[in-house]
C-alpha positions, -999 to +999 in steps of 0.1 A: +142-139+222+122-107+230+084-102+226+073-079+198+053-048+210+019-053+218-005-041+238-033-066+237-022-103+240-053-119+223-043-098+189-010-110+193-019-149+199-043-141+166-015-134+146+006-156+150-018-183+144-025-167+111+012-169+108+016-203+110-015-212+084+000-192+056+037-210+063+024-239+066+012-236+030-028-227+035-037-194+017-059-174+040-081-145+032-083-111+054-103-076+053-075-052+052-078-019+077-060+013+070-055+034+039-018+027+030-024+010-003-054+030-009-058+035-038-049-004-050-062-017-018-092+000+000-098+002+036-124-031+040-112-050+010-110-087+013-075-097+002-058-134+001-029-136+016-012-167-003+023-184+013+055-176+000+073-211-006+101-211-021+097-179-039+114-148-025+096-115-027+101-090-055+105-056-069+064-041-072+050-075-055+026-069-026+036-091+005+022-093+040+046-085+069+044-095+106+047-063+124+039-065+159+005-073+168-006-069+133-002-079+094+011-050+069+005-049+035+029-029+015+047-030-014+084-046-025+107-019-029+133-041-029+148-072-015+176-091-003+181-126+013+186-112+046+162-077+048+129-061+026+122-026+018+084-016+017+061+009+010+030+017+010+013+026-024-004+056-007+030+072+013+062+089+001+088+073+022+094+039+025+094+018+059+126+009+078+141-023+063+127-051+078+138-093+079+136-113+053+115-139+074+088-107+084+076-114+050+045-139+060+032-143+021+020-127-007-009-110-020-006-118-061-039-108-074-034-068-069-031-049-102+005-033-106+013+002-090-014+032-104-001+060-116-016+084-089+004+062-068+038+070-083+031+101-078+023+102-046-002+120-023-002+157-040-016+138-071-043+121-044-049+156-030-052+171-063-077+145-076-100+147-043-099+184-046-112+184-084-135+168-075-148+198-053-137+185-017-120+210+006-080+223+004-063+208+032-035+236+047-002+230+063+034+217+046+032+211+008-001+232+006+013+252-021+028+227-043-010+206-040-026+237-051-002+242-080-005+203-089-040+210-085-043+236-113-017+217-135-037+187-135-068+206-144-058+228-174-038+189-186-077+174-183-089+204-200-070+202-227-073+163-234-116+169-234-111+196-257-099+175-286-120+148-280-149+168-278-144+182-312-141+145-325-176+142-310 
């Protein structure tokens, strides 16, 4: 059996303990590092990771995945006995499929999928830059501008009716 990829043994050996509490049934809780789920799961949120069991993972449930020296948190895409697509809420493609037995447990208190998340990161973009924060240029900066204004004359034209309520 070949070593997973890793650079610094003592991250490794840390893993894999954590590895063995959550299948050996102990839920565990971790501060999560990155902005892949952002914006379900912040960079710095606590999270607990709970063990799988029995249970196999599912369609929009948030797992954690051995992945080399590290734990990733991503999203079901989909799922099979024998391989698991992921995603992260925050990217557009999804990750390589990886093994069923990657899948280290589950994180089950996470609300389901927000909607700037379906859309992916334009609709982040668009939303940061309403909210007077710099454009960003190179591929796609066209469509982000035109989501941009889309999504402003849309917000304009909900407070309009609401402010005549008022």
């Amino acid at each position: 059996m070949s070593r997973p990829p890793c650079p610094r043994r003592a991250a490794l050996r840390a893993r894999l303990a954590l590895d063995e509490i959550v299948r050996a049934g102990t839920p565990v809780e971790v501060r999560v590092r990155g902005d892949s789920m952002v914006p379900t799961v912040a960079d710095g949120r606590r999270i607990r990771v709970e063990p799988l069991g029995t249970h196999r993972p599912r369609a929009g449930e948030v797992v954690v995945l051995a992945r080399g020296c590290t734990w990733t948190l991503h999203r079901v895409l989909r799922a099979t006995r024998r391989q698991v697509w992921t995603r992260g809420d925050a990217r557009l493609s999804a990750d390589p499929a990886f093994p069923a037995g990657a899948v280290v447990g589950r994180v089950p208190s996470l609300p389901p999928r927000p909607l700037l998340a379906i859309l992916g990161s334009s609709a982040l973009w668009a939303a940061a830059r309403l909210r007077g924060l710099p454009p960003r240029r190179g591929p796609g900066a066209r469509l982000r501008a035109r989501l941009a204004g889309l999504l402003a004359r849309s917000t304009e034209r909900v407070a309009r009716p609401l402010e005549s309520l008022v």
